[in-house]
KEKE-3310 file (N, C-alpha, C; in steps of 0.2 Angstrom, whole numbers, plus 5000, padded with zeros to 4 digits):
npx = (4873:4858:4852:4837:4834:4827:4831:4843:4847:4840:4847:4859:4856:4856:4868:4875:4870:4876:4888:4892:4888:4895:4909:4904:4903:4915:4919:4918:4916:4928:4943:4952:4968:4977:4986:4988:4985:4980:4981:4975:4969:4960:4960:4955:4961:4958:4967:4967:4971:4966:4950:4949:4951:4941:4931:4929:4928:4916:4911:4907:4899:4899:4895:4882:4882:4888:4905:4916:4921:4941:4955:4973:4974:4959:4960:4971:4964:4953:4960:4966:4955:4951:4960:4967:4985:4991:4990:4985:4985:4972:4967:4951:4934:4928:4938:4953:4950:4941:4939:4951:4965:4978:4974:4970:4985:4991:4983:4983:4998:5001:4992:4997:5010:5008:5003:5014:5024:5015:5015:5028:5028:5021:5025:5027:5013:5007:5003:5004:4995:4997:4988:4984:4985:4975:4964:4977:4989:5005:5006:5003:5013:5024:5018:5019:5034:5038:5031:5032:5046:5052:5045:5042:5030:5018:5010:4998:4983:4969:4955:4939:4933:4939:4932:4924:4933:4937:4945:4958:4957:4961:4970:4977:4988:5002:5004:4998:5010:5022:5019:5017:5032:5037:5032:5020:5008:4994:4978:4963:4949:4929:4920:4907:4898:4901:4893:4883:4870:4856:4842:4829:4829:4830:4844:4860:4871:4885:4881:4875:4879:4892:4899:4894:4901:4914:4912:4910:4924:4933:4928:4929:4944:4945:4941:4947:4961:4970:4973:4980:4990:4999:5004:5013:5008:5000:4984:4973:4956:4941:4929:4927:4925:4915:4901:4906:4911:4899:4894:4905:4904:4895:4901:4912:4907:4910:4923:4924:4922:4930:4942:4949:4950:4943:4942:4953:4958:4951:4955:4968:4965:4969:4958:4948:4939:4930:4917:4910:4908:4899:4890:4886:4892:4903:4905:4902:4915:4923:4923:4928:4941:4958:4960:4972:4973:4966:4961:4961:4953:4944:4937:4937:4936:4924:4914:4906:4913:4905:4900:4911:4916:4905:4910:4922:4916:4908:4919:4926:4916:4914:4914:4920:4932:4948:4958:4970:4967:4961:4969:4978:4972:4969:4982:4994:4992:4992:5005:5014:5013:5015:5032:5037:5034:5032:5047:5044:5035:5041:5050)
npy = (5013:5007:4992:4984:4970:4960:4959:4961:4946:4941:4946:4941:4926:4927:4930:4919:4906:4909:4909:4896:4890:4881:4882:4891:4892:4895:4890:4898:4902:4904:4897:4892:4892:4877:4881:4892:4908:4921:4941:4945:4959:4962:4959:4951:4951:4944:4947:4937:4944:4957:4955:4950:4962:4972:4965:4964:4978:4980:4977:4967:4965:4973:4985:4980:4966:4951:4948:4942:4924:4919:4914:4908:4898:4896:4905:4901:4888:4894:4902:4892:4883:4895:4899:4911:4915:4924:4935:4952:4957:4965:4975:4975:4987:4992:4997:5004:5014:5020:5033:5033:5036:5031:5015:5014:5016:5006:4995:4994:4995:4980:4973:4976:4969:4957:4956:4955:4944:4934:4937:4930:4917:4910:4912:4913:4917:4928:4947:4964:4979:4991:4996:5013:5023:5033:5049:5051:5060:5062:5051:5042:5043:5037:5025:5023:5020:5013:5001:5002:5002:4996:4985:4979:4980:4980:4994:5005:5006:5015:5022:5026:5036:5042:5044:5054:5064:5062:5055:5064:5075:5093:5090:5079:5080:5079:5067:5063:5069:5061:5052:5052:5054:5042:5037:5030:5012:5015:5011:5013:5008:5007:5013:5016:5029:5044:5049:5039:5037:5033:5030:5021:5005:4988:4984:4981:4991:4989:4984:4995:5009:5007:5010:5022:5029:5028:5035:5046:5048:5049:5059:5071:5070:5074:5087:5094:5094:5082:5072:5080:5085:5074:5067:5055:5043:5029:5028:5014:5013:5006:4993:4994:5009:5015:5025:5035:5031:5032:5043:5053:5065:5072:5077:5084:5094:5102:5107:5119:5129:5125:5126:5111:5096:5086:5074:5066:5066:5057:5047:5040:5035:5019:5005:4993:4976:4970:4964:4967:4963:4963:4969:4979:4990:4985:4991:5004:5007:5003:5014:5023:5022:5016:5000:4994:4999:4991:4980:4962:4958:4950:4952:4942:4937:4945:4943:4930:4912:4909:4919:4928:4916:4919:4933:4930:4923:4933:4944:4933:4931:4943:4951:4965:4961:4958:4943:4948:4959:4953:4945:4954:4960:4948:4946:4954:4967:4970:4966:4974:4985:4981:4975:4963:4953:4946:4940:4929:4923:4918:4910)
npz = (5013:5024:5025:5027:5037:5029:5018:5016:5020:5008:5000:5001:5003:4989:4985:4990:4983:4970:4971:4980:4963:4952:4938:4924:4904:4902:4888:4871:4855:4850:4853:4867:4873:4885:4893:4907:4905:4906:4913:4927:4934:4940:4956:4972:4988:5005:5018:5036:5045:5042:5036:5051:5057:5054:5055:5072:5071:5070:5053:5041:5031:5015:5002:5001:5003:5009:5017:5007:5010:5011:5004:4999:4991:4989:4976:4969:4965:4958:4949:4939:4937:4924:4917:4922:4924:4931:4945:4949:4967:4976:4990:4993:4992:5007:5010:5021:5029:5042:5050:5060:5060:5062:5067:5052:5046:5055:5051:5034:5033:5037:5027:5016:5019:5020:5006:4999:5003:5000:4987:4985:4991:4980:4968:4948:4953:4959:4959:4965:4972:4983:4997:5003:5017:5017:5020:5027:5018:5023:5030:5019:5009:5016:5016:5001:5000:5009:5002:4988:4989:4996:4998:4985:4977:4966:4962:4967:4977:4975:4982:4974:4980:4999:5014:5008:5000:4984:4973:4964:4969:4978:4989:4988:4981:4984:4986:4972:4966:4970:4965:4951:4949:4951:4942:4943:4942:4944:4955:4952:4963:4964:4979:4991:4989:5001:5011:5013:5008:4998:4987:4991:4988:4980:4978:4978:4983:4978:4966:4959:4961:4963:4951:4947:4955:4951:4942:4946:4951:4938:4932:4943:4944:4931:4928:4939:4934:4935:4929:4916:4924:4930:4921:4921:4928:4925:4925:4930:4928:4935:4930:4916:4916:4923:4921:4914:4898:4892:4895:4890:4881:4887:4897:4892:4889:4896:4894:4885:4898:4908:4904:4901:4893:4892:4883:4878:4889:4896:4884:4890:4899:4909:4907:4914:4910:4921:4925:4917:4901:4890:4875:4876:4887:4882:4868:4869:4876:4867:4858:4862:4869:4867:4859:4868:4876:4886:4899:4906:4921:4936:4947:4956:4975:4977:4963:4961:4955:4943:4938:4933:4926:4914:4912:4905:4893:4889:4884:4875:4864:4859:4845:4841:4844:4838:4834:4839:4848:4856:4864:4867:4877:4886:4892:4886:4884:4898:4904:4898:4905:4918:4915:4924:4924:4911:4909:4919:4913:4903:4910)
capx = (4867:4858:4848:4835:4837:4823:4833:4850:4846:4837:4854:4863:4853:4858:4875:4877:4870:4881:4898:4892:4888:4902:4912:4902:4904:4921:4922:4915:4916:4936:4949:4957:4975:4977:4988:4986:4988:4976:4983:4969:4973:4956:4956:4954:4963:4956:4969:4965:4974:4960:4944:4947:4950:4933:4924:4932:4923:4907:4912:4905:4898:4898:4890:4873:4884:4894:4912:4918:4927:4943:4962:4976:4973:4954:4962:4974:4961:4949:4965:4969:4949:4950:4965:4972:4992:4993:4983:4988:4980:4971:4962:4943:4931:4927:4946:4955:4951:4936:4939:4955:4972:4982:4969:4973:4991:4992:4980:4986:5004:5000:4990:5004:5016:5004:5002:5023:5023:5011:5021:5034:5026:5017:5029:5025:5007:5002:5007:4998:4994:4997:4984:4987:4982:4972:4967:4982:4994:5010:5008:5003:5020:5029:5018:5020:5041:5041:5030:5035:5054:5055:5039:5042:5022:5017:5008:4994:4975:4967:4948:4934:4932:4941:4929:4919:4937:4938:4954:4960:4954:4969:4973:4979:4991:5007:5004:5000:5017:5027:5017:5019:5039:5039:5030:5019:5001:4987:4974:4957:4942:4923:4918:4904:4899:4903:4885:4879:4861:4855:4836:4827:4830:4832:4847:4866:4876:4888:4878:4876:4883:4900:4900:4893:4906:4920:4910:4913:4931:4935:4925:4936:4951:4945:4939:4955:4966:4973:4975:4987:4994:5003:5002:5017:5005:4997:4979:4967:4950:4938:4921:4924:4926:4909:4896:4911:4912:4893:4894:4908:4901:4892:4904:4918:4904:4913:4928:4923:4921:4935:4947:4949:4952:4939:4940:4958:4961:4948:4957:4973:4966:4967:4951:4948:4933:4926:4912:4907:4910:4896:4889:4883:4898:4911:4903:4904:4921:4927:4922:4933:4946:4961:4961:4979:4973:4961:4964:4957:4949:4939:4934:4938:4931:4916:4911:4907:4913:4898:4901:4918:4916:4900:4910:4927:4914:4908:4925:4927:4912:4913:4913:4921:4940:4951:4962:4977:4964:4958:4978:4980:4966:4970:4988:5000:4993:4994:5012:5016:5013:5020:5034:5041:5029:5036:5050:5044:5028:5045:5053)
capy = (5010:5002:4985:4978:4963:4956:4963:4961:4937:4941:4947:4936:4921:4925:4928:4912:4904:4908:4906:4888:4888:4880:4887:4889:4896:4896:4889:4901:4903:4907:4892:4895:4889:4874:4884:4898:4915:4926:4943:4948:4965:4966:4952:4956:4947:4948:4941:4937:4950:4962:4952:4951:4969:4975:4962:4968:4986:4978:4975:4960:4968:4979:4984:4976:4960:4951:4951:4934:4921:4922:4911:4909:4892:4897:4909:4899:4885:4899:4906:4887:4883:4898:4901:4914:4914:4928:4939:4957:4957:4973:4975:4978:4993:4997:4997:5003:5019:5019:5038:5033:5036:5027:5010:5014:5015:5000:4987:4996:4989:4973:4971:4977:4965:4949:4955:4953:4937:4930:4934:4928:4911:4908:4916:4921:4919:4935:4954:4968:4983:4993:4999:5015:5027:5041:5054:5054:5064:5060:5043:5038:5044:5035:5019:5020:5022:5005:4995:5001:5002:4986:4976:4978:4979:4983:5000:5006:5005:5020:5021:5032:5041:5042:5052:5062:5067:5059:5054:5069:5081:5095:5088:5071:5082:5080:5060:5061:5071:5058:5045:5052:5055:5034:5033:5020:5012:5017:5007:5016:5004:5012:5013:5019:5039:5045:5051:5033:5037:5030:5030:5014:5001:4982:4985:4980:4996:4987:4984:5002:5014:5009:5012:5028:5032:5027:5039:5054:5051:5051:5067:5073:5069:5079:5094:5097:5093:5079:5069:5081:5089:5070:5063:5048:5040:5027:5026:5009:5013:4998:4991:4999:5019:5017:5027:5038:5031:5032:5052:5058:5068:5076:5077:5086:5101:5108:5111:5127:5133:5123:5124:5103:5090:5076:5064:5065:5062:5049:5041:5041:5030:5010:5002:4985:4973:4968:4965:4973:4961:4964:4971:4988:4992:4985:4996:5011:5008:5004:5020:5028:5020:5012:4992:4994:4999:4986:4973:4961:4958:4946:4955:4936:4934:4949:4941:4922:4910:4909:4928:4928:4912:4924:4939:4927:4921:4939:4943:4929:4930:4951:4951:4970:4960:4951:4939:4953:4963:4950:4942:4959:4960:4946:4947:4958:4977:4971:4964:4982:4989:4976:4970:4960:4944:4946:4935:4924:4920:4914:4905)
capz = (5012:5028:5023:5033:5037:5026:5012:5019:5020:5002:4994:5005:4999:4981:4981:4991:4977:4965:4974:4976:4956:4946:4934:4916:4899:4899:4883:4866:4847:4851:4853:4873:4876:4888:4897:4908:4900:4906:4919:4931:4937:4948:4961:4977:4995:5012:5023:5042:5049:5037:5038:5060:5060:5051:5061:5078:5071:5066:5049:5041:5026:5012:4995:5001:5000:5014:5015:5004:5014:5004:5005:4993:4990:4984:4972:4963:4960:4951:4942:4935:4931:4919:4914:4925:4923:4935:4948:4951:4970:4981:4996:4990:4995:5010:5012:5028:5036:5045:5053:5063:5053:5067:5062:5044:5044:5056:5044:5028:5033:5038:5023:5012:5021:5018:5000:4999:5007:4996:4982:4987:4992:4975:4962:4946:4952:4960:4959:4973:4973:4991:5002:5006:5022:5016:5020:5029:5015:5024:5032:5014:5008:5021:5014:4996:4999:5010:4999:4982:4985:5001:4997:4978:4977:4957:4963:4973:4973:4977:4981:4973:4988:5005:5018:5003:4996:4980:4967:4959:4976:4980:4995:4988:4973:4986:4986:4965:4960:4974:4960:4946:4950:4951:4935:4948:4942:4952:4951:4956:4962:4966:4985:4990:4992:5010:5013:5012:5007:4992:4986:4996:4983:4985:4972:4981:4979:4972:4957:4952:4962:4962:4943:4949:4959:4946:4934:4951:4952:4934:4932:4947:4940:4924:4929:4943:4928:4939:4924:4914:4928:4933:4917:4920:4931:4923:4929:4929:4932:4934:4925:4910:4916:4925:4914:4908:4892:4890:4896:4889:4876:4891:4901:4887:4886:4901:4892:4884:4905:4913:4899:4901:4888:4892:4879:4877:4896:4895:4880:4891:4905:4906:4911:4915:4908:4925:4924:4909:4897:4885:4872:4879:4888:4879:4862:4870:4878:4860:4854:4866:4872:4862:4866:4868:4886:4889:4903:4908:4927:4937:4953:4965:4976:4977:4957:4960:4949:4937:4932:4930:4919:4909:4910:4899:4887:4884:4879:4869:4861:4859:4840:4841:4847:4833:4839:4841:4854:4861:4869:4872:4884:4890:4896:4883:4888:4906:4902:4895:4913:4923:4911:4926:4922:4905:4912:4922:4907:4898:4914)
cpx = (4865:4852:4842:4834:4834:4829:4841:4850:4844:4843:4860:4864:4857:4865:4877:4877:4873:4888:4897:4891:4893:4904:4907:4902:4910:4924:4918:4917:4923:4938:4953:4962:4975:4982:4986:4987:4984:4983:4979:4971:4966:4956:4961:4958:4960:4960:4966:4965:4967:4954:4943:4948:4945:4928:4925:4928:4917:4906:4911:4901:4899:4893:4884:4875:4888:4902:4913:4922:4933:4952:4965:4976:4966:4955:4966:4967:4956:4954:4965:4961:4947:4956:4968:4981:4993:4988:4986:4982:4979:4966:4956:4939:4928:4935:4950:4954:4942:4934:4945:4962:4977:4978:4972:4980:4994:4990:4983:4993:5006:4997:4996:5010:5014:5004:5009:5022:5018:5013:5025:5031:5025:5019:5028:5016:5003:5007:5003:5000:4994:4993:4986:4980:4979:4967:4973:4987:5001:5012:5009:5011:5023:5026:5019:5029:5044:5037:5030:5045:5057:5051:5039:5034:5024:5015:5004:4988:4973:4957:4945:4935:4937:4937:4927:4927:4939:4944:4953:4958:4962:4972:4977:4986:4999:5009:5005:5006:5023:5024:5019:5027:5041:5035:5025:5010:4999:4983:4967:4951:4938:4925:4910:4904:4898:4898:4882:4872:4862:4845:4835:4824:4833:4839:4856:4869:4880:4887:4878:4880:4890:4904:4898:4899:4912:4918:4915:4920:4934:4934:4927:4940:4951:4946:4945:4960:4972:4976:4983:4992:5001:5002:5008:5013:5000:4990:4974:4962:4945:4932:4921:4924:4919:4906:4902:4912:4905:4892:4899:4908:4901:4897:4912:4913:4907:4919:4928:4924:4928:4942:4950:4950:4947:4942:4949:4962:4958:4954:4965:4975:4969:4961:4949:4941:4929:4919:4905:4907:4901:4895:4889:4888:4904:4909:4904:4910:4927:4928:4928:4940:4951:4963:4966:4979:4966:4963:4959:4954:4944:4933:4933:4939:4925:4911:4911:4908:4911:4898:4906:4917:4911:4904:4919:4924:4913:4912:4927:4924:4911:4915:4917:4930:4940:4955:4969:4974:4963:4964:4978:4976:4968:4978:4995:4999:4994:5002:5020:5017:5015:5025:5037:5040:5031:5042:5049:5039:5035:5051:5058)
cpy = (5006:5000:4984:4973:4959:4954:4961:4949:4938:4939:4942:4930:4920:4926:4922:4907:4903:4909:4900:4884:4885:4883:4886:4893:4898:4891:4895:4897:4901:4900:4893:4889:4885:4876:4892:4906:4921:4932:4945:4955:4966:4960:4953:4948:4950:4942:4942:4941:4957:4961:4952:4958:4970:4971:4964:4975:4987:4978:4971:4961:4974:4981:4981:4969:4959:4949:4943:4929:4919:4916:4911:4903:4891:4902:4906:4892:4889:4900:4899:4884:4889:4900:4907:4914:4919:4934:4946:4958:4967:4970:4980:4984:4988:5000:4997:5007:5022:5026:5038:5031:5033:5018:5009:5012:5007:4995:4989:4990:4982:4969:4970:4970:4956:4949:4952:4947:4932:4929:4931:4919:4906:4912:4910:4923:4926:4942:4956:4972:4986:4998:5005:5020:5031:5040:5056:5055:5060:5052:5037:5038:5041:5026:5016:5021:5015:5001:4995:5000:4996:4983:4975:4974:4983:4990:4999:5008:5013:5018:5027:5037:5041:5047:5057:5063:5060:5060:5060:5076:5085:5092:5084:5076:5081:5072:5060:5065:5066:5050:5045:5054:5047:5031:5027:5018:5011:5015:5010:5011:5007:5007:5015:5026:5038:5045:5043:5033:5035:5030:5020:5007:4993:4982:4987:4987:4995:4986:4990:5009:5015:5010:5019:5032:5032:5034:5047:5055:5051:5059:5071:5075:5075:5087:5099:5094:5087:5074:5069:5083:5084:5065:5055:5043:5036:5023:5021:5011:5007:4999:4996:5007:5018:5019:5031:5039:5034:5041:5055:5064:5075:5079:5084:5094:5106:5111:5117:5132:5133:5124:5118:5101:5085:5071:5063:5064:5057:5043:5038:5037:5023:5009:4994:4984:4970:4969:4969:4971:4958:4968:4980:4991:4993:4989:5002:5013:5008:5008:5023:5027:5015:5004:4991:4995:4997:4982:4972:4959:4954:4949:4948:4940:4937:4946:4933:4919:4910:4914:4927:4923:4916:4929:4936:4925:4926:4942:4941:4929:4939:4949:4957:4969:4956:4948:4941:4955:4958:4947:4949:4961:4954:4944:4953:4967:4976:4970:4971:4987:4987:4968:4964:4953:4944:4938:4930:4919:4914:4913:4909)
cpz = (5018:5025:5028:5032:5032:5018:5010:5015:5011:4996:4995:5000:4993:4979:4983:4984:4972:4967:4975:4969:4952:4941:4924:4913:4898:4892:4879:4860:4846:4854:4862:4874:4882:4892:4900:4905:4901:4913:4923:4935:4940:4952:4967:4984:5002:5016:5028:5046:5047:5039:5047:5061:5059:5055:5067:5077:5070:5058:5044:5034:5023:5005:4997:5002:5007:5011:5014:5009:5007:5009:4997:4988:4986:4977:4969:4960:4955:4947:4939:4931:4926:4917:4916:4925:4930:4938:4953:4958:4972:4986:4993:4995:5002:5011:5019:5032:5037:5051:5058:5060:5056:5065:5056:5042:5047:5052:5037:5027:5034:5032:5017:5013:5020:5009:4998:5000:5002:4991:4979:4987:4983:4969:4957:4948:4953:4958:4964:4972:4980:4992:5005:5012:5020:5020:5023:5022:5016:5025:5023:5009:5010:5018:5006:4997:4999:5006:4992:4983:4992:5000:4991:4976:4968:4957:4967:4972:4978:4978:4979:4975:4993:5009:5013:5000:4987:4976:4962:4964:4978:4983:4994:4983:4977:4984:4977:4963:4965:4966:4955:4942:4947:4946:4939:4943:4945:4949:4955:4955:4966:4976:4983:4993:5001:5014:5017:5011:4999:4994:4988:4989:4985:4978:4978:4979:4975:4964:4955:4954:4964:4955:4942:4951:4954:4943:4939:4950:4946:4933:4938:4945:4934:4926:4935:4941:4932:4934:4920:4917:4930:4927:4914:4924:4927:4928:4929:4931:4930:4932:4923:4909:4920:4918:4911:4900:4888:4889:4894:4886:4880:4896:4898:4886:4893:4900:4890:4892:4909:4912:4903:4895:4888:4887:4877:4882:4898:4892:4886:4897:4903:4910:4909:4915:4914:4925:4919:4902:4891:4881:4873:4880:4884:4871:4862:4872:4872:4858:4857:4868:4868:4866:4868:4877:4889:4893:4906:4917:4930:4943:4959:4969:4975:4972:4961:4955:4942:4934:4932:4925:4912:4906:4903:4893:4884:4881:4875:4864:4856:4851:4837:4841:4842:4838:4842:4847:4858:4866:4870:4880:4890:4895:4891:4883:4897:4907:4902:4902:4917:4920:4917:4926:4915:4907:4915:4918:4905:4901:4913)
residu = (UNK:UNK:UNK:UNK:UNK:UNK:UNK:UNK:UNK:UNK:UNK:UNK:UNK:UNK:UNK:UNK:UNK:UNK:UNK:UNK:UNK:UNK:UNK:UNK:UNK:UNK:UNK:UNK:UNK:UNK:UNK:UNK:UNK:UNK:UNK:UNK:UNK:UNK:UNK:UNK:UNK:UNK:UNK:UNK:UNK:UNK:UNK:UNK:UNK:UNK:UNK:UNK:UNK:UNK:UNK:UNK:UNK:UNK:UNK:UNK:UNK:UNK:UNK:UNK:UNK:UNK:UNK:UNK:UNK:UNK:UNK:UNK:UNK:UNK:UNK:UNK:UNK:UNK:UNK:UNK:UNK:UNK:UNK:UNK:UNK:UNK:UNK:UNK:UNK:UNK:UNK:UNK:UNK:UNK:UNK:UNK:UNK:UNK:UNK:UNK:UNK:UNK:UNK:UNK:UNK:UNK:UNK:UNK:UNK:UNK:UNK:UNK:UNK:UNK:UNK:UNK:UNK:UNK:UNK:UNK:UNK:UNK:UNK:UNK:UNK:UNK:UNK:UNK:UNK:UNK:UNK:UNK:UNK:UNK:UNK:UNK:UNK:UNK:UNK:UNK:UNK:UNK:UNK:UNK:UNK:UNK:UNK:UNK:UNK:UNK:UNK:UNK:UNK:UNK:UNK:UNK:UNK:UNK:UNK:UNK:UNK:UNK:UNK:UNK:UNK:UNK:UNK:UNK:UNK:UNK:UNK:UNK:UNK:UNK:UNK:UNK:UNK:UNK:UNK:UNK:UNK:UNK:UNK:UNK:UNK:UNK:UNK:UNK:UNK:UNK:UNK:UNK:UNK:UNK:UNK:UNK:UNK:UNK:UNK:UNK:UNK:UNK:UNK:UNK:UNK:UNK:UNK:UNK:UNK:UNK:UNK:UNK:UNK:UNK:UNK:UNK:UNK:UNK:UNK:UNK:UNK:UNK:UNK:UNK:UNK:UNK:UNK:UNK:UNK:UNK:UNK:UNK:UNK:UNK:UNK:UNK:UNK:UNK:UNK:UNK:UNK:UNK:UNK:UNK:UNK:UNK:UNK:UNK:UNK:UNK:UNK:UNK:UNK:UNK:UNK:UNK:UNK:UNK:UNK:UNK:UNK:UNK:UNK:UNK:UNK:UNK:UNK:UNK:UNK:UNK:UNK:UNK:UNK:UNK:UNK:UNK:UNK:UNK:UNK:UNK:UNK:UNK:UNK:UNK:UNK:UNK:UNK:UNK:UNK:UNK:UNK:UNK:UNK:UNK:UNK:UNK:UNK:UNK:UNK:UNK:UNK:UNK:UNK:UNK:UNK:UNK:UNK:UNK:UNK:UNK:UNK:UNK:UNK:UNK:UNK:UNK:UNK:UNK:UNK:UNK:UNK:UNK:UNK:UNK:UNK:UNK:UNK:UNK:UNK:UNK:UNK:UNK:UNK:UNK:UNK:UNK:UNK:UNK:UNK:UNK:UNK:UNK:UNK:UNK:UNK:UNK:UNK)
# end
């Protein structure tokens, strides 16, 4: 989506606004533990080595939104004024490969090798998900090898899209049977579409059509049976499934054509409450989805504080979670998928 600039300082303006807003609404209805306890499995890192490459290529924004200034040191204080215990990191959409797969592999590794590093400094506090090189097929083989089996990264995030090919596209099926060999979590977060056209709206992509985009690459996934075809792979898709939950009905009328499953490759994802922690959403997500594979998710830094604090009350306040669902949202289905904080939770 190109901005102009009217439009661009407009949205600028407002998200400034609320990254300087404080932290509120992190109390509710609900009682919260004076220790941390939460896992965050969407929250995002831009180290320097990332952020200087994407400016070096004119980079400097995305979604409608500029790119957050971002350290680790601003990331454990949000984790400790809400109650984070632990933060599963990724490198955020637009990602790394900008049409040059030599680029890609280079920052991919670099990024990977900060994620490590970070770990390692700030133990139990973070996990990471690795970056990898797609479209490149091979290279990305060559980077989940070193950074699941030498960077003992937690899994690997996948975007929407790469170049119009989306999650679950043949192309990718030599990388998902090397994933689903390794039983790995993949954690898929929206982009935007390749095209970049969008109807002339003063409306961030981020706000809708990256729950657009989620919705494409589920429905991807469905329909090129990419789901049961690697079914140890355990998939996260973010806010909520997109509309998914809301479409799947519609979405399940193509089983008769396609011989697919919808609603029973739906139930089989995990999907995190990013920014979705309302009534709408989370109604619909209930219907469909067993909360046993609920987690929760902050989106630091892209989300400013003040919604991250909004989107904890809406969880706490959600009327739909007893007090078993709701710990499990907050750290005991993530725990499940990355028992290796189990340990460290209990020193």
């Amino acid at each position: 989506m190109r901005l102009n600039r009217r439009t661009f300082l407009k949205q600028a303006t407002m998200y400034g606004m609320l990254l300087s807003s404080p932290a509120v609404f992190t109390q509710s209805c609900r009682e919260e533990p004076q220790q941390p306890d939460r896992i965050d499995i969407h929250h995002h890192i831009l180290p320097p080595v990332y952020t200087k490459a994407l400016t070096k290529i004119g980079i400097t924004s995305f979604g409608g939104l500029p790119l957050p200034y971002w350290n680790a040191q601003r990331s454990l204080d949000l984790m400790e004024r809400n109650r984070i215990a632990t933060a599963i990191t990724s490198i955020s959409a637009p990602g790394i490969y900008f049409g040059d797969s030599d680029f890609a592999i280079d920052l991919g590794r670099q990024c990977n090798e900060f994620s490590a590093t970070l770990i390692s400094d700030h133990k139990p506090r973070f996990g990471g998900f690795a970056v990898l090189p797609l479209p490149d097929v091979d290279a990305a083989l060559k980077e989940v090898e070193y950074a699941l089996d030498i960077l003992k990264l937690d899994g690997v995030v996948l975007y929407s899209n790469v170049a119009g090919l989306y999650v679950g596209a043949p192309e990718f099926d030599e990388l998902y049977a090397e994933l689903n060999r390794r039983k790995a979590v993949v954690y898929i977060h929206p982009t935007t579409p390749a095209d970049d056209k969008f109807p002339p709206m003063d409306i961030p992509p981020s706000i809708m059509e990256f729950v657009f985009d989620t919705t494409r690459a589920i429905g991807n996934m469905i329909v090129n049976k990419t789901i049961k075809q690697y079914p140890d792979i355990r998939f996260i898709v973010s806010h909520a499934g997109g509309t998914a939950p809301y479409i799947a009905w519609r979405i399940s009328l193509l089983d008769y054509l396609l011989y697919t499953d919808t609603i029973n490759d739906l139930k089989s994802l995990y999907y995190d409450t990013t920014l979705s922690a309302s009534a709408y959403a989370l109604g619909a997500l209930q219907e469909l989805a067993d909360p046993a594979r609920l987690l929760f998710g902050s989106d630091y830094p892209f989300a400013p504080e003040m919604v991250i604090s909004l989107s904890i009350f809406g969880l706490n306040s959600w009327d739909g979670f007893d007090e078993e669902k709701l710990r499990g949202i907050k750290s005991n289905n993530a725990l499940n998928l990355f028992p290796r904080f189990v340990k460290k939770e209990n020193g």
